[in-house]
C-alpha positions in Angstrom: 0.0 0.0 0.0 1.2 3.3 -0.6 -0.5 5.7 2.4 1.1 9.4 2.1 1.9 9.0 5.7 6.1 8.9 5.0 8.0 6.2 5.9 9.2 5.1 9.4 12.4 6.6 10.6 14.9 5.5 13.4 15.0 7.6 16.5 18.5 7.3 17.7 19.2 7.6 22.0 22.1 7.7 23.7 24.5 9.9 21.0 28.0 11.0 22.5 27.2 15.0 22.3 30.2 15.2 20.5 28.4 13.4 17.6 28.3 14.7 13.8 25.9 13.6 11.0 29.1 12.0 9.6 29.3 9.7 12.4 25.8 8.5 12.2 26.3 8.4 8.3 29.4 5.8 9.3 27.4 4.1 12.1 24.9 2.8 9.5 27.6 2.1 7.2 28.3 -0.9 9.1 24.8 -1.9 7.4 26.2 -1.2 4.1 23.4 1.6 4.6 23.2 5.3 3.5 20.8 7.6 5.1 18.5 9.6 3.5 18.3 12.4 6.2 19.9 13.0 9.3 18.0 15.5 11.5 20.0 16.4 14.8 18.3 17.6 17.6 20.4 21.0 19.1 21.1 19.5 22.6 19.9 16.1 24.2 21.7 12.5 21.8 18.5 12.2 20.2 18.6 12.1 16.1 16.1 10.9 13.8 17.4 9.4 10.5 15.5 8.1 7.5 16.0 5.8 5.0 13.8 5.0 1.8 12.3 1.6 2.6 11.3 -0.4 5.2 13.9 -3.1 4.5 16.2 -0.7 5.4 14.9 0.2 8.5 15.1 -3.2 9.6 18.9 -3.2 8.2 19.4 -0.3 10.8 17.6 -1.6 13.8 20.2 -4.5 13.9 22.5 -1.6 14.9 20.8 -1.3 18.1 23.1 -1.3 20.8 26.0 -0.6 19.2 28.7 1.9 19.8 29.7 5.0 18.4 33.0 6.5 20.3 32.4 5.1 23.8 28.1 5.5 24.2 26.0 2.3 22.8 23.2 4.1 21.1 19.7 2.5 21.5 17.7 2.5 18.2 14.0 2.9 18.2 11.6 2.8 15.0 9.4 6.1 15.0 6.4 7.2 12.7 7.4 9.6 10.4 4.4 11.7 12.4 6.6 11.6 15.2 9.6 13.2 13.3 7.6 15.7 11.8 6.1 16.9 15.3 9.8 17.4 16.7 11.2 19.4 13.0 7.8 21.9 13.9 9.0 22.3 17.5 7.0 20.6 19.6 9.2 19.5 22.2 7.6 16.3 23.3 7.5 13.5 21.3 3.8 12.1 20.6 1.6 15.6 21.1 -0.9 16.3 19.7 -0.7 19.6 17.6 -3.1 21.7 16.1 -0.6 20.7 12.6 -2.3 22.8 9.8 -0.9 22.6 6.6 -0.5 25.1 4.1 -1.9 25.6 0.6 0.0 24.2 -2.2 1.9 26.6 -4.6 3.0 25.7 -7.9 5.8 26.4 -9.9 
């Protein structure tokens, strides 16, 4: 089925604050797996990757527990709903927001 809800995404916990998209990028490497997107949160070793099919996902999640630098990082699958509550701003994780989106222009 193709729903327009986005594909799942990996919440990553437990980043070394010292972290850099290029060390997540090499993380999943040891997947043989590219990430589409790396979004970083500012403070707090929380990041939410995404990848462009579910079979990748699961690639990742074997990652689970691994290390980057001296931290294991804990790997969590999240709805693409929950990434796109955190990019807007809302703190918590799983609120409901009053999300209203905007008209479509064209080109």
């Amino acid at each position: 089925g193709s729903s327009g809800g986005g594909l799942p995404c990996i919440r990553m916990r437990g980043l070394p604050y010292s972290a850099t998209e290029l060390d997540i990028a090499e993380f999943f490497l040891r997947s043989g797996l590219t990430p589409m997107r790396t979004h970083m949160k500012q403070r707090g070793g929380t990041a939410y990757v995404e990848f462009k099919s579910q079979e990748e996902i699961s690639r990742a999640m074997k990652l689970d527990r691994e290390h980057i630098g001296s931290r294991y990082v804990e790997l969590f699958e999240a709805p693409y709903s929950e990434l796109l509550a955190v990019l807007s701003g809302g703190g918590q994780p799983g609120y409901a927001g009053g999300h209203r989106g905007g008209g479509g222009g064209g080109g």
